[in-house]
N, C-alpha and C positions, 0 to 999 in steps of 0.2 A: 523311534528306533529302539528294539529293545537288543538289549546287551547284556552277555553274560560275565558277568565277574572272572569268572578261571575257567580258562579254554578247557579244560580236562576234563569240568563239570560237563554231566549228560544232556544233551541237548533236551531244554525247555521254556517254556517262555513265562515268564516273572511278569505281575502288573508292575511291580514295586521296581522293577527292570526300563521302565518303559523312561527315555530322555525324551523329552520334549515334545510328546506327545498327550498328553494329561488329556487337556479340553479335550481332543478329537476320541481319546477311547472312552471319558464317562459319556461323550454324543451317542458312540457307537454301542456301550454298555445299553444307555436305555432303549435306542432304536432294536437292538434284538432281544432286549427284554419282552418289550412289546409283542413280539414277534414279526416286527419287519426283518424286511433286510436292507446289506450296505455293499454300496458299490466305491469302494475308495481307487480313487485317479488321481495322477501324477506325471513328471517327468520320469525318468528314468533315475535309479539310485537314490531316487527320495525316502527308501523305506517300505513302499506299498506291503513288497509279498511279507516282509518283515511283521510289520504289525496284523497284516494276513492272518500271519503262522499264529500270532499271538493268540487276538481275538477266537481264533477255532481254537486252541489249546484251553482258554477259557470257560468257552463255552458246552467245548465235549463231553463236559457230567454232566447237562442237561441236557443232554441230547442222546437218543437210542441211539441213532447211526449219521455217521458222518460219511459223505461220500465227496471225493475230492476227483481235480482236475486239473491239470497246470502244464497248459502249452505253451508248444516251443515255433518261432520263425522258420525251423527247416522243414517242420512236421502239420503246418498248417494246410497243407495240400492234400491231404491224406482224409479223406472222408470220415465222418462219425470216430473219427480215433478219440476226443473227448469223450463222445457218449460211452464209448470202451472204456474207457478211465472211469467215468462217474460207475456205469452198470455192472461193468464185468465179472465185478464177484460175487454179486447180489444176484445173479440172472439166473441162475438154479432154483434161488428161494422165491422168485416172483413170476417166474415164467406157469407155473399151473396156474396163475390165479389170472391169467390174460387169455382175454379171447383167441381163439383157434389163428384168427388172419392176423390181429395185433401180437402174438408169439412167435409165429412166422416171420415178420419182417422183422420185428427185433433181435433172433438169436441171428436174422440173416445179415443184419448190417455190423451188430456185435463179434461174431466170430468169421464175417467174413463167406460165407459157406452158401453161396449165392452171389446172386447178383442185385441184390438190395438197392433202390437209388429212391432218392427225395421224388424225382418225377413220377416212375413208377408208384411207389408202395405210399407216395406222400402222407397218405389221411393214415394209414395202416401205423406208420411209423410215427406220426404226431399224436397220436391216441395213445398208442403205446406207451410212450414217454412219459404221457400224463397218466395214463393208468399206474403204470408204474409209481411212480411220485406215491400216488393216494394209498397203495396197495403196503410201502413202507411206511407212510405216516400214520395209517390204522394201528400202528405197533408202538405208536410213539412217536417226538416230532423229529423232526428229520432235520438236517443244515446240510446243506450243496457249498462246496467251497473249490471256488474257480478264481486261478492264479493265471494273469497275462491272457486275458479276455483280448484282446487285441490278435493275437495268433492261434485264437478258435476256427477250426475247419468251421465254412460257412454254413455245411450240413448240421452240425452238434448246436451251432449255436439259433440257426433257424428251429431247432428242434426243441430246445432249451429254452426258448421266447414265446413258441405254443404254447408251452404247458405252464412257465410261468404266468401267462396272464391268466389263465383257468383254474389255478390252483382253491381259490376262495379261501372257504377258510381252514383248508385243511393247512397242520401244524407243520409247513414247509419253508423254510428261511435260507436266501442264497446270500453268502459271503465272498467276495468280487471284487478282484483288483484288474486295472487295466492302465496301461500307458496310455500318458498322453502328452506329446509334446508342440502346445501350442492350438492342437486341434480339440474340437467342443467331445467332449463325453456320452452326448444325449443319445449317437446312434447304438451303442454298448448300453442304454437301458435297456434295450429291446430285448435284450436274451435275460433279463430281470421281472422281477412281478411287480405288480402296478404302484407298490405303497414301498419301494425303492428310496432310502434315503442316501445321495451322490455326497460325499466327505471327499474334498480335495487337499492333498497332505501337502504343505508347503516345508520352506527350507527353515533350519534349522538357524536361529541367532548366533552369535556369539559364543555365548557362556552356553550353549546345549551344544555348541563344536566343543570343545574345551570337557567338557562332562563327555561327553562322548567318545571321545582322543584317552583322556583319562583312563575310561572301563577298558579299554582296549590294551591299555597297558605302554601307551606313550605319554607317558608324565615329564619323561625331560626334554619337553618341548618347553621353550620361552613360549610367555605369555603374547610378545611381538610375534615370535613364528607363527600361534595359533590365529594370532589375527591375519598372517597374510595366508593362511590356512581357510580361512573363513571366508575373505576375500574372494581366491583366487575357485574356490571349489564352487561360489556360490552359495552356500550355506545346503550344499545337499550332503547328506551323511556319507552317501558309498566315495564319491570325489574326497569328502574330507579325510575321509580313514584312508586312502589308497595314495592321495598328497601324506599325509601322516606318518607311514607305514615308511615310504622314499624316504623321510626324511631322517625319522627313528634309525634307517637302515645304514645312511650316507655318510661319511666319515669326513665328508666336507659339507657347509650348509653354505646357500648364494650369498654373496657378497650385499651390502647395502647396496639397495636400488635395482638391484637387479628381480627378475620373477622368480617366483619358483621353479624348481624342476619336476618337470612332470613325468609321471612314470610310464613306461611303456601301455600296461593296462589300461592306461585312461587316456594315451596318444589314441591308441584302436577306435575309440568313440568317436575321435574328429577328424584323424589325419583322411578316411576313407574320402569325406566330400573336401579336403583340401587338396586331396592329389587332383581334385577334377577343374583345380584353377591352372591358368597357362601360369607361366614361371613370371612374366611381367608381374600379374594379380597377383599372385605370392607376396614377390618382394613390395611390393606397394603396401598388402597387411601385415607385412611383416615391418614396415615404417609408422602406418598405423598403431599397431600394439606394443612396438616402442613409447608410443606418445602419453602423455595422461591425459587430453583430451581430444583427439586426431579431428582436423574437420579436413575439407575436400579442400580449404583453402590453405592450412599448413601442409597438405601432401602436396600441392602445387608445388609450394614454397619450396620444399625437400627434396625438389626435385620430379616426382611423379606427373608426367606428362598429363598419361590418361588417365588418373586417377577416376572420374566420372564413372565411366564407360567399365573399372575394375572393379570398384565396389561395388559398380550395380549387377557385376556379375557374382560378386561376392552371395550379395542380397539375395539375388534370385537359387543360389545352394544354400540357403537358408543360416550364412555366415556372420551376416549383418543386420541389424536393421536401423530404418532412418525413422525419423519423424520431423514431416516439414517445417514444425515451427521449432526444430533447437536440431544445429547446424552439426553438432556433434556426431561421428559416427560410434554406435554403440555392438560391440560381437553380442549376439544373441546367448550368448554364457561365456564369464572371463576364463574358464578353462582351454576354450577357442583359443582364445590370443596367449594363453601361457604355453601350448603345447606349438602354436605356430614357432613362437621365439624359441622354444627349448628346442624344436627339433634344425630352426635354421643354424647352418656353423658359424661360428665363429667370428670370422672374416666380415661375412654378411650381418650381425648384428651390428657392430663396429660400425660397417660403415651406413647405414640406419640411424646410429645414435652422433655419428660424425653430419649428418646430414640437417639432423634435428637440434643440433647442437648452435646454429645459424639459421633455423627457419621457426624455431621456436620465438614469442612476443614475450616471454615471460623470464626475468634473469632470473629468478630462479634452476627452471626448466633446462635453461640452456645450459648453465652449469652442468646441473646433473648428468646429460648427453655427454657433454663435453670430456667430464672424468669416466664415461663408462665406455670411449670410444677411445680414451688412452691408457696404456701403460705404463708400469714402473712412473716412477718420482719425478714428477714436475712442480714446480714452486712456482708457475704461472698459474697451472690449472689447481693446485691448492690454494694459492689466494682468491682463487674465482670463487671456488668453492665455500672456501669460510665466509665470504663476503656473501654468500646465497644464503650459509646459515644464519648468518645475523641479521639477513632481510628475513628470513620466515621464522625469526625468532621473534623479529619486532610485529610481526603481521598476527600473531599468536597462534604458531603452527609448529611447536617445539619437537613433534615427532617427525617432519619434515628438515628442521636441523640439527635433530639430533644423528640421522642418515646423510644427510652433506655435511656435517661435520665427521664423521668416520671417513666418509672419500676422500675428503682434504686431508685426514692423518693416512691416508693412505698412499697418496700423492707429495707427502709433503718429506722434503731430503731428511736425511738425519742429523743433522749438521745445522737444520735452519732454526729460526727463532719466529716466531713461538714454533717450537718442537712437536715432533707428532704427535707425542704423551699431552703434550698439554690440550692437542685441540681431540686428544679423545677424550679428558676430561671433560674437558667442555660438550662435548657431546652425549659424554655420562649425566653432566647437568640438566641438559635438555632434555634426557629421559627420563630422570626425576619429575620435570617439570608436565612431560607428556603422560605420566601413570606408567612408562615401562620400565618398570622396575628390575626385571630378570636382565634385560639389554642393560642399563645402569649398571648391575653389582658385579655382571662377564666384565663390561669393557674398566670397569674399577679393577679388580681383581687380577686383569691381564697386567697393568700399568705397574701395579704393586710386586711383580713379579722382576721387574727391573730396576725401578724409579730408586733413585738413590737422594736426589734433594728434597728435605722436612717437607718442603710448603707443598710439593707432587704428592707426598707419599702423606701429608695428612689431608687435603684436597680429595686423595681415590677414597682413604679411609672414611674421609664426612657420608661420601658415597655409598661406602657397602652401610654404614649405621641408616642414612635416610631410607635404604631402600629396606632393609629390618621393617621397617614401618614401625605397629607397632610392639613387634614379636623380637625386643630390645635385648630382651634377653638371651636370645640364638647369637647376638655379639655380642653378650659380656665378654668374654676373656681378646676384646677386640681394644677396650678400654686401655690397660698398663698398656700397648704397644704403641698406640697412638699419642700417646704422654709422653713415649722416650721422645718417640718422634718429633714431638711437637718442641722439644727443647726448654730454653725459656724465652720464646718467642713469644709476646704480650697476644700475636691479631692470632697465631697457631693457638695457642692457649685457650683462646676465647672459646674458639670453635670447639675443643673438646670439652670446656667448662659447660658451653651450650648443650652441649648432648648429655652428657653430666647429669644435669637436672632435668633433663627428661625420664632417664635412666632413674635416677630416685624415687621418681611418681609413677610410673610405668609397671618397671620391675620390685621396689623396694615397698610403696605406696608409701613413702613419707615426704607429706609436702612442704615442710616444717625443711625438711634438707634442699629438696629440690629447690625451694627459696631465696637458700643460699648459694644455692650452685649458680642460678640463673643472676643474681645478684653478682657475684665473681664475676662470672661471664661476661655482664655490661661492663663493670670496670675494665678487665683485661680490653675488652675493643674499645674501649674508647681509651687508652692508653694508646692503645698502637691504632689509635684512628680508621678504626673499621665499623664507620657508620651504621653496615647493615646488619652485623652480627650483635652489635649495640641496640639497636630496634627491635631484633626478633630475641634479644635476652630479656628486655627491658616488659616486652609484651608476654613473656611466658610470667615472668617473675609476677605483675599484674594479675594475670589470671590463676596461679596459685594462691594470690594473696585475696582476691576473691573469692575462691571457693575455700580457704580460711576462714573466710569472715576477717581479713586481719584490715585495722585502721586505715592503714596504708595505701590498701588498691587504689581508691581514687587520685590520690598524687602519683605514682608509679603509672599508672596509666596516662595523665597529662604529662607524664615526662617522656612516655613510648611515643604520644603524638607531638613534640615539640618538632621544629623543623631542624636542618634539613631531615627530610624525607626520601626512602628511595622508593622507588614506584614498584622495585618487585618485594619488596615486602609491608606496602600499602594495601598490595589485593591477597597476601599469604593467609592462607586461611589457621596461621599461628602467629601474624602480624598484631599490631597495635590497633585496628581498624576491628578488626577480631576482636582482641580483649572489648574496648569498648561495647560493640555488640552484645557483650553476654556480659558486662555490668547492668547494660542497660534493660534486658531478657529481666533480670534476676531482681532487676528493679522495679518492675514491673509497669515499663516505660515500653508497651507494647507499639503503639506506630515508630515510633522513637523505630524501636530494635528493628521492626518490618522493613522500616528506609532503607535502614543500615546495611541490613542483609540482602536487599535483593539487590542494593547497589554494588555489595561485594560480590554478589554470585553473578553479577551480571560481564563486572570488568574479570571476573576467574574464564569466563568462556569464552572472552573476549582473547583474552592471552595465550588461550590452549591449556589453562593450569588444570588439568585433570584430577588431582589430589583435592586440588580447593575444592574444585567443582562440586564433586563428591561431599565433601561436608557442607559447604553453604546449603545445596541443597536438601540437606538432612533437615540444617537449623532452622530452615524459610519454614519446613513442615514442621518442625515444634511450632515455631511461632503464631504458624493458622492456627496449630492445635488450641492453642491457648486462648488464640480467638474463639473457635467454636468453630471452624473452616474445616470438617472433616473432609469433607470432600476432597478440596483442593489440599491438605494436606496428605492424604494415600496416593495421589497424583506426583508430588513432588517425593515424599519417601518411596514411593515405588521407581522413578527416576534415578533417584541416591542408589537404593541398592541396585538395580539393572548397573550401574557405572560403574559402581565397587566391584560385582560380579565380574563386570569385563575386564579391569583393570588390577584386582587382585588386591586394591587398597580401602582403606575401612569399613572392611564388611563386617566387621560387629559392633561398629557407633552406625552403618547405615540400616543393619539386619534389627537391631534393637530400637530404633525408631519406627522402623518402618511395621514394629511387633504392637506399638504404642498407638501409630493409627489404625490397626487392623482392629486392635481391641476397641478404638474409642467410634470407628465408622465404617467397618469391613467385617472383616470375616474373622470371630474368634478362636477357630480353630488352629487356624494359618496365624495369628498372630501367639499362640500357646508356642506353633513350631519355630516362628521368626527368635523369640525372647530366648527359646533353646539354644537353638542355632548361632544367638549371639554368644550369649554364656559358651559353651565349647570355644567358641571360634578364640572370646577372652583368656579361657582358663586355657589352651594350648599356648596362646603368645604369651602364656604367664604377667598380661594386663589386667589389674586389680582396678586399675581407674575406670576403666570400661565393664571388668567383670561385676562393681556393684550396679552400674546403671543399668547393664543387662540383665541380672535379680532385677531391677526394682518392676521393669518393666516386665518380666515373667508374674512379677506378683499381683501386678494391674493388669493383666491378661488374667490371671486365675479369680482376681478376685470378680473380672465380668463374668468370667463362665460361671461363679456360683460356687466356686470352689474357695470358700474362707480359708479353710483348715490350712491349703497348699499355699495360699496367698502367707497367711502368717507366717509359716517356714522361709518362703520365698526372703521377705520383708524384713524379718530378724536375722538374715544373714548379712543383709544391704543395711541397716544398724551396725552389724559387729566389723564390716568392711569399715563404714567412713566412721565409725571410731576409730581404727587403727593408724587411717592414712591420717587422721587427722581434720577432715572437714567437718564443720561447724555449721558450716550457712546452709538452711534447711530449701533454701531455693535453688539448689545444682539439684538436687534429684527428686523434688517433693514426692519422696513416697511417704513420708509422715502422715499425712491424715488418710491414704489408702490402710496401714498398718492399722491406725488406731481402729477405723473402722470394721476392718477382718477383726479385730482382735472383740469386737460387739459383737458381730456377728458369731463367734464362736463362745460365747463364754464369758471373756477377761474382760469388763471393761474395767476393773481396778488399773490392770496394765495398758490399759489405752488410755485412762487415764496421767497416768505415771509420763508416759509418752507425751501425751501433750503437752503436760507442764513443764517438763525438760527440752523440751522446741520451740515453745511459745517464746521462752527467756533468751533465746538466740536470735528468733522473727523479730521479737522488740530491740531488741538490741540493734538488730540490720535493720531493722523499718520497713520489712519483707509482709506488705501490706495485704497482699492476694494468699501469703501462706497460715498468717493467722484466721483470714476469713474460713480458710479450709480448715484450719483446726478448730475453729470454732462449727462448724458443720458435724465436725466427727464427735465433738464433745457435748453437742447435741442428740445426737446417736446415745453416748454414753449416758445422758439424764434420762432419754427414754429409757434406754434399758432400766434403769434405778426403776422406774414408777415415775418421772417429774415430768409427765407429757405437757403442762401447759407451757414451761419454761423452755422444754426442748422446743416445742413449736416455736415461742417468742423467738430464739436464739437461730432457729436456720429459718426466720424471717427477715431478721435483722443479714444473715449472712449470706442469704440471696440478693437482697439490696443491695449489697456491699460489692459481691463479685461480679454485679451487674454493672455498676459504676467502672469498674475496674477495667470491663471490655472482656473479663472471662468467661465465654458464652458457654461453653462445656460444665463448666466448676458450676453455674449460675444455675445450667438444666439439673445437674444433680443434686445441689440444695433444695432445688425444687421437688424432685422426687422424694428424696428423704422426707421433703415438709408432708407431699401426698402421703407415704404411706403410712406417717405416724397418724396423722387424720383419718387415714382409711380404721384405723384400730376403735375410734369412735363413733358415737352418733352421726347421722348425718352424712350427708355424699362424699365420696371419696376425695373429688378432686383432682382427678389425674390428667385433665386438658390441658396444665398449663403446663406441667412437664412434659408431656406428650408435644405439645406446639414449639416448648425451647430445642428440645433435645429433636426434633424434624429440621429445625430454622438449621441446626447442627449439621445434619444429615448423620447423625450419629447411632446408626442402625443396632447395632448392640444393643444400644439402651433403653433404643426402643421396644423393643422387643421384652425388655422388662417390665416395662410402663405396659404392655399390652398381656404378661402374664399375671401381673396384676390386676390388671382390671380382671380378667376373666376364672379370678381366683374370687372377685368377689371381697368383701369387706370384712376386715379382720376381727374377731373379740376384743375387747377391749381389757389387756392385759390376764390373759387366758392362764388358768390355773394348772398346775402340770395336772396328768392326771394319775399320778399315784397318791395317793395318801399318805400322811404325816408319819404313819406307824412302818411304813417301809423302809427308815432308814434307819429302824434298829436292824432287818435283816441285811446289812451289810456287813464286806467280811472287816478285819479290823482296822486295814490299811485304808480301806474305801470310807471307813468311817470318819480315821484322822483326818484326812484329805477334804472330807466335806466341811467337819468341823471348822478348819482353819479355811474353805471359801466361805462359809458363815460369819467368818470375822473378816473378813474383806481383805484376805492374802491373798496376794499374785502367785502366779504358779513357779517364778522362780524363789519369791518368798516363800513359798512351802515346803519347795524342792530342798532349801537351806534348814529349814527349821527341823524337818523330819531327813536329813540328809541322802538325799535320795537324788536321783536326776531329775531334769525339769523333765525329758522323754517320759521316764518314770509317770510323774503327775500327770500328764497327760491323757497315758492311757490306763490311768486308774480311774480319770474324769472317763473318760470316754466308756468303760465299763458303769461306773455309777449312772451314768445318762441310759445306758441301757436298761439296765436293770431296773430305774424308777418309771419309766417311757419319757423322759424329759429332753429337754434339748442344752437348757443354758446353765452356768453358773447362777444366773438370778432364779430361776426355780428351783435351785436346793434351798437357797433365802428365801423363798416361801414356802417352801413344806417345813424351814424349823419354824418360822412364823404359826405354822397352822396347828406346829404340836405346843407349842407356848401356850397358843390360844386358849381360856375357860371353858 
């Protein structure tokens, strides 16, 4: 679907425009490259003439002339009226150049001016057509672009199928949309040429509703509305925007549980074959699409006699359909059953949901009926209700109680206990817990509007900070009010000390504070005996004292898992089950960590914890990563972010992972725009703790593509970050030996050196056993570059062993490279099979890809001389001279930048000039041209 930004704009069609449509236009891009053509088929409102209009908008500078067509249902009766459309303004310039009989029947069918007919003139006017065709493609190539092929007059299109198959190879390409709903396409190739490639455009996910809602300029849709948006439309774009548009428009949105309202435009589509059900049929689908799973034997149940005999008349208007082996009946699109229910009154739904209410097996179910078939306040059908949430809360279906719990506060007196605030809190909970976050901070924010007791009004408060995620800083000034509130209440306290310290590392990046806030936090609950804010302070504090490096994590963690235990924050992906995991990651106690995590990610789905979901899944893909599982790691991070997309929650720890397998076993370019995408997505919620990890992984995407220089930048910002927050332990983001590396590759190894001996003394210290084998790999890097090839080799021999022991299959294939291609620089065969065979076992396409530009580069000189001469660095200007001098004595570029006061930018791009000027590439070949002028 493509979409334009601001309605005002002149109507045109943008690739850069195009939602969710990507795959299907680069198919369509190369089929008319080629010079085929494309027939693209659909339902109705999928988009067709959409991407239509696009593709010819595309394609019309390569094309001398474009001749169009776009019939209508009321006008298909009307003979040759397309060929009018395609010829009609062309028919002056082509008509002298057609035979005497073949210009006859054509201006006789075209203007009418006769009595022209297929029977008659048949051969006269099939000739024609095709003359035609060749007579404009002599001039250059031509494109036919035919909209709603389905309502071509039979004559145009018989006409249009001659001369398509005859065409050969004259430079003619037809562009061609046609409905279809349900029935095959194949008879609509016929008015097509024979190398026809048929694109069938489907519906639209999720997050392409949501992008799409977006351009249109409905943003203050909840992300819950968008899903029963996506839902209820079927995932077709015109239903989506037209549900969308209603909704933007309505000054009241449906109650929980109930459907959407559907707009009159999109009633037209269905009510025509519902008016042709008798009034029994009606109400029987109208009991039906009450249901959330209807079969023939709850319509019984509900009362519907002849249920049989009504949905088979349903079926046969194409309203329903069955399949014999699942008892279910399903509407042939759920925009059917929403426009059923919206257009019956009132009365009639009622008693529907009054009837389903007692024929329903499921207490759940029956609940639901039960409160949408009553009104105003009952304290019977509110405890029913709550009692259905806390069944599908225990089932792990927490966006199912977080909607019966809103019924029940709806149902429930004001006067009663627990009060209707409270169980909409608790239903704000549950939406936390389901990823719907927008639902959460409205029904928080309403509560807050009234609630006058601490424990309510810091309760809604915990609500609108979780659902911040991690954009903590959009409620800062949310903090002082929640502290009055909280009083000096030990278990209220807790809970804002808890967020506290999230807020420190978040917004402030000092983990050193956040430490002790989460520190407080435990004490405070566990004074006032709140177990579980005691375990999720106990487990945060842990994990900052880990990514410290600080002595402590490992007792602080055995005291997050001591018992008791509460089960929802055993599977919280910010629990103590959590910390552990990512001691054990960091430990480099890889099946350890693998258990650990797939056991957490497995009971997060289990629950319905959405938020977990989302990150376990992120962590399971480092974890392959680490293994060497490329594969199955872009599998599980492309899962991560697909969930975060949908859900609106960690999409920049799911968008930056998911940048980490693209670079390590996909696609580098897509992993350049993920590592972006995270960063922004960081630097707007003003999250430092995500915004370095997002650098580091932009710098491991640039340093695949070959781009040292950007990687360096990248890398030394993710340095100057976890200096500031205070991280130590070089295992939370190992870009350490990525940095050292870039930084050979460009020039510094002094600085790469410097890097490593300032990392190592922390590895050693943690006993971060896979971090020093990488430094050791990069610091092999830096001996070659000196000249110490045998020693480097020694050294990422030893460090291939090493990571090989360790289970790091990735880290193992790259040592391995590195070993090839310092050997390629000498005597003797390269040796690039066994990086080639680690980094395939990987499936780590990137790298391969490097192992295979190498080989075809061929074997290197063995420490190759620049090729300027020793006397070219007197003509340097003065500053270019200093500059070299002081890399002659083996200063770093911020050492120089100090000595000659200058910016380190400065240095850089006076190196960057020196390199030109002599034809050299590195810092080491300015230390061999003064070597050479030394020389006798």
């Amino acid at each position: 679907m493509t979409v334009r930004r601001d309605d005002k704009e002149p109507a045109r069609y943008r690739p850069d425009l195009v939602i969710g449509r990507e795959e299907l236009f680069a198919d369509a891009r190369a089929q008319l490259a080629r010079g085929g053509s494309l027939l693209l088929h659909g339902p109705a409102g999928i988009g067709k003439s959409t991407v239509l209009r696009a593709l010819a908008a595309e394609n019309a500078a390569a094309t001398s002339r474009v001749l169009r067509c776009s019939a209508t249902e009321s006008e298909s009766h009307l003979p040759f009226l397309a060929l009018a459309d395609l010829f009609g303004l062309v028919l002056d310039e082509v008509a002298p150049r057609l035979p005497a009989a073949q210009r006859t029947a054509l201006e006789s069918a075209l203007t009418g001016r006769g009595e022209s007919t297929l029977q008659r003139d048949g051969l006269a006017l099939r000739l024609a057509v095709l003359s035609t065709l060749r007579a404009l493609s002599a001039q250059g190539p031509v494109l036919v672009v035919a909209d709603d092929l389905q309502w071509l007059d039979p004559a145009s299109a018989e006409l249009l199928g001659f001369a398509a198959r005859r065409l050969g190879d004259s430079p003619v390409r037809m562009l061609c949309a046609v409905r279809t709903e349900g029935e095959e396409y194949d008879r609509h190739l016929r008015a097509c040429p024979p190398d026809t490639l048929a694109v069938r455009l489907g519906s639209f996910s999720r997050t392409e509703v949501s992008a799409l809602l977006d351009h249109r300029g409905y943003t203050s849709l909840s992300r819950s509305t968008v899903r029963d948006i996506h839902r209820t439309s079927g995932g077709n774009p015109l239903f989506a925007l037209e549900l969308g548009r209603a909704l933007a428009e309505s000054p009241a949105r449906p109650r929980p549980g109930e459907p959407l309202p559907v707009p009159t435009s999109l009633r037209a589509l269905v009510l025509s074959r519902l008016e042709m059900l008798s009034d029994e049929a009606r109400r029987t689908l109208l009991v039906a699409s009450a249901g959330a799973r209807p079969t023939l034997a709850l319509l019984h149940t509900a009362g519907r006699d002849n249920a049989e005999a009504e949905t088979a008349q349903a079926t046969s208007l194409g309203l329903l359909v069955t399949d014999p082996e699942d008892p279910a009946l399903r509407f042939t699109h759920p925009l059917i059953s929403a426009a059923l229910y919206a257009e019956a009154p009132a009365h009639e739904r009622r008693a529907a949901h009054t009837a389903l209410s007692t024929a329903a097996s499921d207490p759940i179910e029956r609940a639901r009926h039960l409160a949408l078939a009553s009104t105003g306040p009952d304290p019977e059908v509110a405890a029913r209700l709550a009692e259905a949430a806390a069944t599908a809360r225990d089932r792990g279906a927490p966006s199912v109680a977080a909607s019966l719990g809103l019924l029940a506060a709806r149902h429930t007196p004001a006067e009663s206990v627990p009060a209707p605030d409270e169980r909409r809190l608790q239903a704000a909970e549950d939406a936390i817990t389901a990823g719907e976050v927008d639902l959460a901070r409205d029904i928080a924010r309403e509560v807050l509007t009234r609630a006058t007791v601490p424990a309510e009004r810091v309760r809604a408060w915990m609500v609108v900070i979780e659902a911040a995620g991690q954009a903590l800083g959009e409620v800062d000034a949310v903090f002082p009010q929640v502290l009055a509130d909280a009083g000096d209440d030990p278990r209220l306290l807790a809970l804002v000390h808890y967020q506290l310290a999230w807020r420190e590392v978040v917004v402030n990046g000092d983990f050193a504070k956040s430490r002790q806030e989460a520190a407080h936090a435990a004490e405070l609950a566990a004074r006032g005996g709140d177990r579980r804010t005691e375990l999720m302070a106990l487990a945060f504090q842990s994990s900052t004292e880990t990514l410290m490096g600080h002595p402590d994590a490992p007792a602080t963690i055995r005291r997050a898992l001591q018992e008791p235990q509460d089960p929802d924050v055993a599977s919280h992906h910010n629990g103590a089950a959590m910390a552990r995991f990512r001691w054990l990651l960091m430990s480099d106690q890889l099946p350890e960590a693998r258990t650990a995590i797939t056991a957490l990610l497995r009971e997060a789905r289990r629950r319905g914890m959405v938020e977990s979901e989302v990150h376990f899944s992120r962590l399971l893909a480092d974890t392959e990563l680490r293994f060497g599982h490329c594969g199955r790691a872009l599998d599980l991070a492309g899962e991560s972010l697909r969930l975060a997309r949908d859900s609106g929650i960690g999409e920049s720890a799911s968008a930056m992972l998911a940048s980490v397998a693209e670079a390590s076993g996909g696609d580098v370019d897509r992993a350049l725009a993920l590592a972006r995408e995270s960063a922004d997505h960081a630097e707007v919620d003003g999250d430092q703790l995500y915004q370095s990890l997002a650098l580091a992984a932009l710098g491991y995407a640039q340093l695949v593509a070959g781009d040292a220089q950007a990687a360096v930048h990248s890398l030394r910002r993710v340095r100057e970050l976890e200096q500031g927050m205070g991280i130590t332990d070089p295992a939370r983001g190992r870009w350490q030996g990525d940095l050292a590396e870039a930084l050979v590759r460009i020039g510094e190894p002094g600085e790469a050196q410097e890097l490593i001996n300032v990392t190592r003394v922390h590895a050693l210290r943690l006993n971060r056993a896979s971090v020093l084998a990488v430094l050791d790999r990069a610091e092999a890097l830096v001996r070659a570059a000196r000249g110490e090839h045998q020693a480097a080799l020694a050294q990422l021999t030893s460090t291939q062993e090493r990571l090989a022991k360790l289970g790091y299959g990735l880290e193992e294939a790259r040592a391995a490279f590195a070993r090839a291609r310092l050997r390629s620089r000498g005597p003797g065969p390269a040796g690039y099979d066994e990086a080639a065979r680690l980094f395939r076992r990987c499936r780590a396409l990137p790298w391969l890809r490097q192992v295979d530009e190498a080989v075809a580069a061929g074997p290197a000189e063995a420490d190759p001389m620049p090729s300027a001469t020793p006397a070219a660095l007197d003509g340097l200007a003065s500053m270019e001279r200093q500059v070299a001098a002081l890399v002659m004595e083996g200063a770093t570029n911020r050492e120089i930048a100090g000595r000659l006061f200058i910016s380190v930018k400065t240095v850089e791009a006076t190196l960057t000039r020196v390199y030109r000027k002599l034809g050299i590439r590195s810092r080491v070949d300015i230390v061999r041209l003064a070597a050479g002028r030394r020389a006798p």
